[in-house]
TORKETOR-201609 format. One record per residue: y, x, z of N, C-alpha, C in turn; residue in three letters. Coordinates in steps of 0.05 Angstrom, whole numbers, padded with zeros to 5 digits, always signed. Each point is the difference from the previous one (the first is absolute). Example, Ala and Ser with C-alpha at 12.3 -4.5 7.8 and 13.67 -1.06 7.14 Angstrom:
// residues 2
-00114+00264+00156+00024-00018+00000+00024+00018+00000ALA+00021-00007-00014+00024+00016+00001+00022-00015+00014SER
END
This chain:
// residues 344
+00165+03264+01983-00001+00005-00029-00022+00019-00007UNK-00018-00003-00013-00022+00015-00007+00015+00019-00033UNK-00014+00022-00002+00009+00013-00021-00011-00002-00027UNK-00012-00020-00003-00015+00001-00033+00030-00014-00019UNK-00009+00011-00013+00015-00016-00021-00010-00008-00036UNK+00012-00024+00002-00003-00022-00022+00009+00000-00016UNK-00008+00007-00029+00015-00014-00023-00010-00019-00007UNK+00027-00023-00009-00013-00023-00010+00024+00003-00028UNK-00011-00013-00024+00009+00014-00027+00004-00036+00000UNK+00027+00009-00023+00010-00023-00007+00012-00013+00026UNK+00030+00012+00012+00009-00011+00026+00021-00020-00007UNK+00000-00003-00020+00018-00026-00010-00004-00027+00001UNK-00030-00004+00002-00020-00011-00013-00006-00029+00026UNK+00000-00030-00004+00001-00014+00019-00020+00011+00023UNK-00030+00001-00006-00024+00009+00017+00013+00025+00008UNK+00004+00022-00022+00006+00029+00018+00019+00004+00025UNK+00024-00021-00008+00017+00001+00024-00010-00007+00025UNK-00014-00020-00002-00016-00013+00032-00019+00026+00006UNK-00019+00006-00023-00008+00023+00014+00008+00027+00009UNK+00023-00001-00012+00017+00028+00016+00009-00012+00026UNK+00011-00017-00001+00005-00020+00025-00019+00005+00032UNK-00027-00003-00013-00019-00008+00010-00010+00032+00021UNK+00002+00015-00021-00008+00029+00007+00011+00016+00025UNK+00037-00012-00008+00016+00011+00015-00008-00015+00027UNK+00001-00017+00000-00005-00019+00021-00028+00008+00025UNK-00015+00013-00027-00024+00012+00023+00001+00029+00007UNK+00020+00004-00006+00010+00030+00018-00012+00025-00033UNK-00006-00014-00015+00002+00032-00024+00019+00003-00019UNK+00010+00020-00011+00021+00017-00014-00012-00013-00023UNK+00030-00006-00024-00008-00009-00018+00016+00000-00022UNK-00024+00015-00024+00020+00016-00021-00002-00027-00025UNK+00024-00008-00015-00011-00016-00021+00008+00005-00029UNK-00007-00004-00018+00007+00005-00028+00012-00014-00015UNK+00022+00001-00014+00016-00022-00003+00012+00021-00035UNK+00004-00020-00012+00002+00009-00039+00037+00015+00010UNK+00007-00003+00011+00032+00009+00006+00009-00013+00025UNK+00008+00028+00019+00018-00004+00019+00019-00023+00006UNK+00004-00007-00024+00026-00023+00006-00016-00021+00016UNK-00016-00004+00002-00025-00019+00011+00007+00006+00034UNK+00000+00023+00015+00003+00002+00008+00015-00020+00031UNK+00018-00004-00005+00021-00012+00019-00015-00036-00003UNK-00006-00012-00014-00009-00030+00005-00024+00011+00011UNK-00022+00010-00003-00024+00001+00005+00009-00001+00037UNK+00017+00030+00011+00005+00007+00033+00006-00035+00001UNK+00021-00013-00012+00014-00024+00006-00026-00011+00006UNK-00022-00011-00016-00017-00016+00005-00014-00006+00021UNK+00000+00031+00004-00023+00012+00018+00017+00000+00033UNK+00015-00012-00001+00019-00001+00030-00001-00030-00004UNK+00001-00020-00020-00002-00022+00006-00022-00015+00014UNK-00027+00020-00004-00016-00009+00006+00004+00009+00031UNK+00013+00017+00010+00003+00009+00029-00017+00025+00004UNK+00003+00011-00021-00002+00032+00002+00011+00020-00008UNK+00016+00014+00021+00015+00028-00006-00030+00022-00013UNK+00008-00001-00031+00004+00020-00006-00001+00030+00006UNK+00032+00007+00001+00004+00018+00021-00008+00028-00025UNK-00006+00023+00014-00014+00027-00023-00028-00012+00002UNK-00017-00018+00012-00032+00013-00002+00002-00020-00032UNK+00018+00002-00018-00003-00018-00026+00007+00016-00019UNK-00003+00018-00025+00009+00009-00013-00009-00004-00035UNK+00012+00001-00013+00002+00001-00029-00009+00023-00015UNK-00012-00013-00025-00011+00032-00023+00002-00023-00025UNK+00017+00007-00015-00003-00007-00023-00038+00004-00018UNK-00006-00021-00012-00030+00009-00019+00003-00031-00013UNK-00028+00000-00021+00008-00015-00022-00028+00002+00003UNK-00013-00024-00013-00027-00010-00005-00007+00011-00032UNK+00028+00004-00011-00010+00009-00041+00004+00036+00006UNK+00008+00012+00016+00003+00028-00001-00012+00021+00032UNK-00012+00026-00013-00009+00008+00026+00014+00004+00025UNK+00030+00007-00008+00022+00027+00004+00007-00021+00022UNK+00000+00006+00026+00007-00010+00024-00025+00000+00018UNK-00027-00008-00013-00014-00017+00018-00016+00032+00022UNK-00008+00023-00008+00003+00023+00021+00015-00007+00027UNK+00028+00005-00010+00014-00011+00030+00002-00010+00016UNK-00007-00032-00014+00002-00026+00012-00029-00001+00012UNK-00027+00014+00000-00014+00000+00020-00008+00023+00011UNK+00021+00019+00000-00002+00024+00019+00000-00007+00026UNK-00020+00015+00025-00004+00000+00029-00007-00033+00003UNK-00008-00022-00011-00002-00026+00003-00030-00005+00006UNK-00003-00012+00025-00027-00006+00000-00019-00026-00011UNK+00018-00010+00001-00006-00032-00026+00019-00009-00022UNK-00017-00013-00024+00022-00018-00011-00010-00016-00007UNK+00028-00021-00001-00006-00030-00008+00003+00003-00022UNK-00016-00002-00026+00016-00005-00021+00000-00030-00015UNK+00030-00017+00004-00001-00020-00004+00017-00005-00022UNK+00019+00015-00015+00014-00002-00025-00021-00003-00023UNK+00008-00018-00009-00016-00011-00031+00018-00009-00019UNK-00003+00001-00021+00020-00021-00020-00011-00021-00002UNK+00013-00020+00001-00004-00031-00003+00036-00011-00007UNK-00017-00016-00031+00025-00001-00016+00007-00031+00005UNK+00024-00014-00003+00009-00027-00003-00019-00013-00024UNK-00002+00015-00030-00013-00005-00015-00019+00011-00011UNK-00021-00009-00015-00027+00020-00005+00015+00011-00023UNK-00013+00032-00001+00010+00015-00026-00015-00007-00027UNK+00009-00001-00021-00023-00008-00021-00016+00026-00004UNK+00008+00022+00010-00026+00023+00001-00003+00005+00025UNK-00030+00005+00008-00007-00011+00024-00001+00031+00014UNK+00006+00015-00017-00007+00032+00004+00026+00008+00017UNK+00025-00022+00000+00033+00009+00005-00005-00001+00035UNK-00025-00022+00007-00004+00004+00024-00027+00006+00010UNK-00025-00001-00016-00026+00020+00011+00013+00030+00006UNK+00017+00011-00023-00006+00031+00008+00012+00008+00023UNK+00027-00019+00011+00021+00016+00013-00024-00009+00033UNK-00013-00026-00001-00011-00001+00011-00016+00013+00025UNK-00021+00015-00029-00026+00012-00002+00017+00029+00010UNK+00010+00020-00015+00009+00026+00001+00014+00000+00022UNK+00017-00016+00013+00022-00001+00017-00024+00000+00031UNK-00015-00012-00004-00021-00002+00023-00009+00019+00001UNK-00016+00015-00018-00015+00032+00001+00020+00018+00008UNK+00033-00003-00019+00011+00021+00015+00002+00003+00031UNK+00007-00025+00009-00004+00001+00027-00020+00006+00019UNK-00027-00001-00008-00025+00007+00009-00006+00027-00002UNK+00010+00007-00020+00000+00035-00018+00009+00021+00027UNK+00031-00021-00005+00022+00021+00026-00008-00001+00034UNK-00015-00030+00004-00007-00004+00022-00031+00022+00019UNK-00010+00006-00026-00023+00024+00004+00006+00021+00001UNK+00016+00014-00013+00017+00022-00005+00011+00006+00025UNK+00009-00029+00012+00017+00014+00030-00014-00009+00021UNK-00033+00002+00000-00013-00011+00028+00007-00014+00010UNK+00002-00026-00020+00012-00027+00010-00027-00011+00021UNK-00002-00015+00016-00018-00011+00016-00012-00019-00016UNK+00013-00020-00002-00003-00021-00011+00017-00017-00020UNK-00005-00005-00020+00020-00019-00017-00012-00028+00003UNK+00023-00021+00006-00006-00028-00004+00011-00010-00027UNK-00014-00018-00025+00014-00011-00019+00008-00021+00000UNK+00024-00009-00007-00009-00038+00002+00002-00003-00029UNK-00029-00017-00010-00006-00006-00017+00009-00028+00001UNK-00020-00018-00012+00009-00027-00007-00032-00016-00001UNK+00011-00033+00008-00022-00014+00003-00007-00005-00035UNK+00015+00015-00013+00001-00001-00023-00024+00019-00016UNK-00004+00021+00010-00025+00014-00002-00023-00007+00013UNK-00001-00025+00006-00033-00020+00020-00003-00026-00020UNK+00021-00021+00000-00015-00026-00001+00008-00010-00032UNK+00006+00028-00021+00006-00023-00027-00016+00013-00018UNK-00002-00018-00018-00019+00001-00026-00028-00010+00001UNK-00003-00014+00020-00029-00007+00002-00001-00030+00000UNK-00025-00017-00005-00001-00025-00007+00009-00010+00033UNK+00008-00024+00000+00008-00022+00017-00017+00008+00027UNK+00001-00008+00022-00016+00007+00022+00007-00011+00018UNK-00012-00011+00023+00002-00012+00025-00007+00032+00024UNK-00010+00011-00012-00014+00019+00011+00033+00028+00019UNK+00002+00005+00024+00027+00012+00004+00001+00026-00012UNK+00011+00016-00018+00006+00017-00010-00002+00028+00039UNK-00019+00020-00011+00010+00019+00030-00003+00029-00018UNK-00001+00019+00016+00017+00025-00011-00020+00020-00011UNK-00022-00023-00003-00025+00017-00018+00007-00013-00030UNK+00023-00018-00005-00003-00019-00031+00023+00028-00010UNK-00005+00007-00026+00022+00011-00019+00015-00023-00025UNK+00016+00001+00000+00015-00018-00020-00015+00011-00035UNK-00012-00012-00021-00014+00008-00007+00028-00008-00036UNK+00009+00026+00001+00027-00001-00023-00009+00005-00023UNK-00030-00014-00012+00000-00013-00018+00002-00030-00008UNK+00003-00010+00017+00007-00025+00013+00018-00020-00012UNK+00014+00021-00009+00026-00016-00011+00021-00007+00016UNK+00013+00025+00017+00008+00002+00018+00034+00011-00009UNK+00024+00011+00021+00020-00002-00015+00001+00032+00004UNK+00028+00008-00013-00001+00033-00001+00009+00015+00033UNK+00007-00021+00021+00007+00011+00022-00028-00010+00019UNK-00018-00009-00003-00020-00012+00011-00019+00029-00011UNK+00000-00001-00022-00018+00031-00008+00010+00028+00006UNK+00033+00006+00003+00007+00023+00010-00003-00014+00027UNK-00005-00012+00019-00001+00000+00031-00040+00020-00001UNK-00014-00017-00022-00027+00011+00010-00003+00021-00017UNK-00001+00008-00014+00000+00029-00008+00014+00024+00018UNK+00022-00015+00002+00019+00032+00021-00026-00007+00026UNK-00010-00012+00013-00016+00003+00021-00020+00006-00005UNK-00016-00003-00027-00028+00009-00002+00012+00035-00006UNK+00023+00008-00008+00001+00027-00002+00001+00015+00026UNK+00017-00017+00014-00004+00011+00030-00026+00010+00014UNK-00008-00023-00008-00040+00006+00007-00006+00016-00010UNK+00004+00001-00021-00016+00025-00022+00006+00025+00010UNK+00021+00003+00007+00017+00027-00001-00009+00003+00031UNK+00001-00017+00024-00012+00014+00016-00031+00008+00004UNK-00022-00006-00011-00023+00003-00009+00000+00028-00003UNK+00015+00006-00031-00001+00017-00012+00014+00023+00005UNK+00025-00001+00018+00011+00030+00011+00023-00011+00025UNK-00007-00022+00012+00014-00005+00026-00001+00023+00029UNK-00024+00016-00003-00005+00018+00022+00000-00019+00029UNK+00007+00011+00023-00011-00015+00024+00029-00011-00001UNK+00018-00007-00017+00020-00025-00001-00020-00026-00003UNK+00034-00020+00024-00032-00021-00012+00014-00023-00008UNK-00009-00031-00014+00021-00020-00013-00007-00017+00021UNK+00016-00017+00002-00001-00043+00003+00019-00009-00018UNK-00015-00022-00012+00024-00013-00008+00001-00034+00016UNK+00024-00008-00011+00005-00024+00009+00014-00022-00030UNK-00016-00015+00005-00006-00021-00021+00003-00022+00008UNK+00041-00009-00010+00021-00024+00014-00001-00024-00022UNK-00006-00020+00015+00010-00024-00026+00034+00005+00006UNK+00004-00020-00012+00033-00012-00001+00012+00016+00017UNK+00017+00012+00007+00012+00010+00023+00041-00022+00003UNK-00012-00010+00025+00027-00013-00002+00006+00002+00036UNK+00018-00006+00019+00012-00001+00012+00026+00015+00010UNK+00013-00005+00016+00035+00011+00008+00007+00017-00016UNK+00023-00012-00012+00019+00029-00028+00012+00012+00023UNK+00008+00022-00010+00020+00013+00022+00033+00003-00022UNK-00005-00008-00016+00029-00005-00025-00012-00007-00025UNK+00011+00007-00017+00003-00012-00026-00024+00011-00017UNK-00008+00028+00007-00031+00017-00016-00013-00014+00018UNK-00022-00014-00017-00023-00004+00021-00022-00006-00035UNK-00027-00007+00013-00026+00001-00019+00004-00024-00015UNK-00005+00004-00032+00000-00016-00011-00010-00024+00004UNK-00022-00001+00017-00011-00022+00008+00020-00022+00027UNK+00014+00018-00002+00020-00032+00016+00014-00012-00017UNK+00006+00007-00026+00011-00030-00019-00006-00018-00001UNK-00029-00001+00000-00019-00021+00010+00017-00025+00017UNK+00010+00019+00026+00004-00017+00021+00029-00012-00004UNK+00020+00017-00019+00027+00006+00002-00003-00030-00023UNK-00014+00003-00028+00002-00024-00016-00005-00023+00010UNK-00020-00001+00022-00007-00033+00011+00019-00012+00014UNK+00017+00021+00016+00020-00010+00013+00030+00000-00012UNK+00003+00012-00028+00026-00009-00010-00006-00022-00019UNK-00032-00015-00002-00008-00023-00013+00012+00012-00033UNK-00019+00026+00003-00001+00001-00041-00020-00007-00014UNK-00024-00006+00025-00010-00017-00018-00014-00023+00006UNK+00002-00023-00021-00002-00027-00005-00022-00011+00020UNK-00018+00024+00004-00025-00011+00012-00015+00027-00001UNK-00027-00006+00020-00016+00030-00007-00024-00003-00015UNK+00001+00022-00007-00034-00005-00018-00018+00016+00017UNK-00028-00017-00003-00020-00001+00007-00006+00039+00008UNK+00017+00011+00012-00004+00021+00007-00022+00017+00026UNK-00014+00011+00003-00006+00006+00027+00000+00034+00002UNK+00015+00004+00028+00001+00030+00012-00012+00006+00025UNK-00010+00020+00006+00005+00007+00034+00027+00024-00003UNK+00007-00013+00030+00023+00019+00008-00012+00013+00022UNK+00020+00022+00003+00002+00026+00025+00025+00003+00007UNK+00007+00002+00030+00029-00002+00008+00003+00037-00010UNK+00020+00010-00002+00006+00031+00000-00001+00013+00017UNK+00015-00019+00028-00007+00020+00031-00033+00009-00002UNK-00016-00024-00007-00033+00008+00011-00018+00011-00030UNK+00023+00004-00023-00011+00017-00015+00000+00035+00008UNK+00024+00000+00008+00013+00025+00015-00020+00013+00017UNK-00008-00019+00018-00014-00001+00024-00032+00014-00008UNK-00005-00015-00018-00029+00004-00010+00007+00031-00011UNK+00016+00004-00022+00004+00036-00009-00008+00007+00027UNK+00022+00007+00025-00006+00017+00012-00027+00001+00023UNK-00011-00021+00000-00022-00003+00013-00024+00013-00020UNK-00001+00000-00020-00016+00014-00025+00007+00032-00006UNK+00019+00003+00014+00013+00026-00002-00017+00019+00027UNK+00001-00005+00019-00016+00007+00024-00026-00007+00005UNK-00004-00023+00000-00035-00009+00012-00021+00022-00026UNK-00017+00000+00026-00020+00022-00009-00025-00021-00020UNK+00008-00023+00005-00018-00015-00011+00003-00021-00030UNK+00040+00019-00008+00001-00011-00026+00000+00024-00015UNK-00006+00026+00004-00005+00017-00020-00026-00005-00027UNK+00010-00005-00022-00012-00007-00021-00003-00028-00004UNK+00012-00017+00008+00004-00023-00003+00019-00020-00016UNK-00001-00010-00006+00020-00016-00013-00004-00040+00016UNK+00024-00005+00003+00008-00026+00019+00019-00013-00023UNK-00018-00028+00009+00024-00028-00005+00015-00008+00012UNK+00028-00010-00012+00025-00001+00034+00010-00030-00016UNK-00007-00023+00020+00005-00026-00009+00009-00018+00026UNK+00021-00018+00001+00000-00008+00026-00027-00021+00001UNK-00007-00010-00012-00030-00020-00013-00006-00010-00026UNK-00004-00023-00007-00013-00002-00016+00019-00005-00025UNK-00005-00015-00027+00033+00001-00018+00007-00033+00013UNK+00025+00000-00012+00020-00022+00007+00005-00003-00031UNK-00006-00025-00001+00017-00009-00023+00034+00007+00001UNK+00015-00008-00027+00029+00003-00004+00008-00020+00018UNK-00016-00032+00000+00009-00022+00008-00013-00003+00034UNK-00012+00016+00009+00001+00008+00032+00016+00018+00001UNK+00018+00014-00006+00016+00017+00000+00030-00020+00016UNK-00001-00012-00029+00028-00019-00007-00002-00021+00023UNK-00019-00013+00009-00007-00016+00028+00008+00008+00022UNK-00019+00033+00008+00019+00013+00015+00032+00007+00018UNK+00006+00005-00036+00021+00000+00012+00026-00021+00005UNK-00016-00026-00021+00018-00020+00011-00004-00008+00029UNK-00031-00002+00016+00005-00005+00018+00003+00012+00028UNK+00019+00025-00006+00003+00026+00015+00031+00001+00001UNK+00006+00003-00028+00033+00009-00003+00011-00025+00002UNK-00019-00030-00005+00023-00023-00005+00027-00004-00011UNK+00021+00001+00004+00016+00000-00016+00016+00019-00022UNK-00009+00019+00008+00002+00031-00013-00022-00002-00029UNK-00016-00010+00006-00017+00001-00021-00004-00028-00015UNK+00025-00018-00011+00005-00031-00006-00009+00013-00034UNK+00007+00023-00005-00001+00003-00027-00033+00013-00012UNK-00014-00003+00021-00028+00010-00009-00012-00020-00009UNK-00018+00002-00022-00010-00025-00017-00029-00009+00009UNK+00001-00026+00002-00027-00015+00011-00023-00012-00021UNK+00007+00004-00024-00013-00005-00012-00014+00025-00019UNK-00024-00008-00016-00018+00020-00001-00008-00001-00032UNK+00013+00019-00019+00003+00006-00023-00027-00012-00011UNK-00003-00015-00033-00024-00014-00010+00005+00039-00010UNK-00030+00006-00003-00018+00023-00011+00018-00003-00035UNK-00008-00016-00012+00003-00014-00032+00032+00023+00001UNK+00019-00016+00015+00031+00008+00010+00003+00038+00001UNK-00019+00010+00014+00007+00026+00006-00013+00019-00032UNK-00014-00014-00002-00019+00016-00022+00022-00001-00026UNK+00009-00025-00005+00024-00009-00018+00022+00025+00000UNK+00008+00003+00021+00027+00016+00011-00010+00038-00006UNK-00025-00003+00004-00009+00029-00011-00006+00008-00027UNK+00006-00021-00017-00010+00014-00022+00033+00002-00011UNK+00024+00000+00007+00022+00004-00003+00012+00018+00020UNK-00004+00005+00023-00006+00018+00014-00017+00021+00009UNK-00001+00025+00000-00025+00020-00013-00001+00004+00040UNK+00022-00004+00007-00005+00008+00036-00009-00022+00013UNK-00007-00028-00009-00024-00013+00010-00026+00006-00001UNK-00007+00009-00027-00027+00002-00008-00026+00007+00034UNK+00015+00012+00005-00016+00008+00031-00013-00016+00017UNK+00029-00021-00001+00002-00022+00018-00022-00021-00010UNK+00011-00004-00034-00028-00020-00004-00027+00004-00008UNK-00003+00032+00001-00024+00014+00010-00016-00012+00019UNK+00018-00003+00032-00010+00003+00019-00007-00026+00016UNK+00014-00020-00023-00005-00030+00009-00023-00013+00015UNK+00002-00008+00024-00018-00008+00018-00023+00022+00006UNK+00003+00022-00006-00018+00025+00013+00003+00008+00031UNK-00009+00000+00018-00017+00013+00019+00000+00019+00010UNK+00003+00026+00007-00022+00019+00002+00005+00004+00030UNK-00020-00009+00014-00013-00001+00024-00003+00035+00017UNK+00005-00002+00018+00010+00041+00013-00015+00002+00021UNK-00018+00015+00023-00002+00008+00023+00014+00019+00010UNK+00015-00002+00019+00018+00027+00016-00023+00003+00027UNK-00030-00002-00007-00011+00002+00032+00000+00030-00001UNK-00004+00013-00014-00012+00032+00001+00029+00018+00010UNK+00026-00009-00002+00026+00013+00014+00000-00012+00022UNK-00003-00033+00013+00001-00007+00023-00030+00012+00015UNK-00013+00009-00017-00030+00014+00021+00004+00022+00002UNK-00001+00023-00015+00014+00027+00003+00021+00011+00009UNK+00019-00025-00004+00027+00022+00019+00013-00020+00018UNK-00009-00018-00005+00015-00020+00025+00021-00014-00007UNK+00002-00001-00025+00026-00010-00015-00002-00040+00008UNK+00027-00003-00002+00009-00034+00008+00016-00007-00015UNK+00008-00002-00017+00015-00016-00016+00021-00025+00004UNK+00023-00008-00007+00010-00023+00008-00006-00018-00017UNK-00004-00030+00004-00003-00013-00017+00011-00006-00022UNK-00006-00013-00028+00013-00006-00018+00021-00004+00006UNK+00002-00030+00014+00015-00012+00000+00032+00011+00011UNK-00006+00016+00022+00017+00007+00013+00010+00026-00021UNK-00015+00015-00018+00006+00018-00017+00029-00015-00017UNK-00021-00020-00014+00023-00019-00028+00030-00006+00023UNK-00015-00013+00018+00039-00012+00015+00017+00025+00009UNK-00017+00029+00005+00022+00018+00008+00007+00013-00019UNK-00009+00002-00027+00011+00010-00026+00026-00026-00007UNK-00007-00019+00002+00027-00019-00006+00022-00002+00027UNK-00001-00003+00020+00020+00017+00014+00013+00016-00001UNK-00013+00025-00011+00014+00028+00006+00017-00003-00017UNK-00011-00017-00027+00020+00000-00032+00020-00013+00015UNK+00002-00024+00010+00020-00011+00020+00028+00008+00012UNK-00015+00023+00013+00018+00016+00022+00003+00018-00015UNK+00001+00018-00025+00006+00012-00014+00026-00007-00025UNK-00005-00034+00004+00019-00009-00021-00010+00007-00029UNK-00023+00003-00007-00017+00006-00026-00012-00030-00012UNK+00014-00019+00003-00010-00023-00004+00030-00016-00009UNK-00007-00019-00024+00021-00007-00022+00014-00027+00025UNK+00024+00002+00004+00010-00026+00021+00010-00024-00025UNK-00013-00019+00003+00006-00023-00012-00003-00021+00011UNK
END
């Protein structure tokens, strides 16, 4: 066991848990921040499912992304942090400020407190959300020199992902001292739940397979399993060669909804009788949004693209990724063996 120790903020959190997971696993002490203790006891639970004791090198500090009053503590004697807690809402707020500020401020606080206590290094995980939107159509792969450009016409969690990171930048520029950043910049994050909290982005997987809907629309994503999002934090946390960097974490390129839904019919086979084979008319989804304000997104994004390189994390730190595919079928499993899936 080596003696550094880790905070990773937001230990509730689907990604944070793997990366506390992950930490313990490589022999360092690891402090996490969690909005209330009661959190506590599922998080240890999780974190043994994956087949790691816990044990003391894991401890708790209450802190909050809207208030200062905790965050001192929570990176006292710590030689890194992950900071991976963000708000990301089920629905967009109609003021976009309900999630830029907690964003934006919640990130500095943490950068603020992280200098204050001769933090080494802070890792952020930002979002592929601050790279590849607002810009015209492209064949061209989006890499970690593109900024998401939020005049664009972009949504209010797509603009608090890139602002809270351009503050990060800013703020280390301007009074970071020999602290230093990486961030990491995840499409989709989907594979193995460990219970019932997991990233919004597995409904995704959870709706195709309780067949809610009729068909998919012309959707396209890249995914990232969580183990090798995890993986990437702490490899960005150490290598001498991601200080000041910022990384894309993608298992490849996007997958349509309807390579998704293929997948996993011809993976899960009969487990997956209720995933839909057919492929929503555009006319259909656009219809359903203007009566629904939580499509609008969807028929935004109709038959869009956006093309990713992960070479500059597989060249710099040696990162490997698992494939899509194997990502999508182990996210619908786990729901499986969890019993998080409607039996009909």
């Amino acid at each position: 066991m080596n003696h550094e120790t880790v905070l990773v903020t937001g230990g509730s959190g689907f990604l944070a848990t793997r990366c506390i997971a992950q930490a313990l696993q490589a022999g360092y002490r690891v402090r996490t921040s969690v909005r209330t203790l009661g959190r506590e006891g599922r998080i240890r639970k999780d974190i043994e499912r994956v087949g790691v004791p816990a044990g003391d090198a894991l401890t708790f500090v209450t802190a909050d992304l809207t208030s200062d009053s905790g965050w001192p503590e929570a990176v006292a004697g710590c030689d890194y942090v992950l900071h991976v807690a963000s708000p990301f809402p089920q629905n967009q707020p109609e003021n976009e400020d309900d999630l830029i500020v907690p964003a934006r401020e919640g990130t500095l606080r943490v950068l603020r407190a992280a200098r204050e206590a001769k933090v080494r290094r802070v890792v952020i995980t930002s979002s592929f959300a601050a790279v590849g939107y607002g810009h015209p159509d492209t064949d061209r792969p989006f890499t970690e020199d593109d900024w998401t450009d939020i005049d664009g016409g972009v949504s209010p969690y797509i603009t608090s992902k890139t602002l809270a990171e351009r503050a990060a930048w800013d703020f280390m520029a301007r009074e970071g001292g020999p602290m230093e950043l990486s961030v990491i910049n995840p499409v989709g994050i989907f594979g193995p739940v460990l219970g019932p909290d997991h990233a919004a982005s597995i409904n995704m997987i959870k709706m195709l397979m309780n067949g809610d809907m009729p068909g998919t629309p012309r959707l396209s994503f890249a995914v990232v399993d969580v183990r090798d999002a995890a993986d990437l934090h702490l490899r960005a946390m150490t290598s001498r060669s991601a200080a000041g960097q910022r990384f894309l974490a993608a298992a490849g390129d996007p997958l349509s909804l309807h390579d998704i839904a293929l997948i996993l019919r011809r993976r899960l086979g009969e487990a997956a009788r209720h995933v839909p084979s057919e492929i929503l008319p555009d006319e259909a989804v656009r219809e359903a949004a203007r009566t629904h304000p939580a499509m609008r997104e969807t028929a935004d994004n109709l038959g869009k693209v956006r093309h990713l390189s992960t070479a500059k994390a597989r060249r710099l730190l040696g990162w490997t990724p698992r494939s899509s595919e194997e990502t999508v079928t182990s996210t619908a499993e786990s729901l499986l063996r969890h019993g998080l899936l409607r039996q009909v």
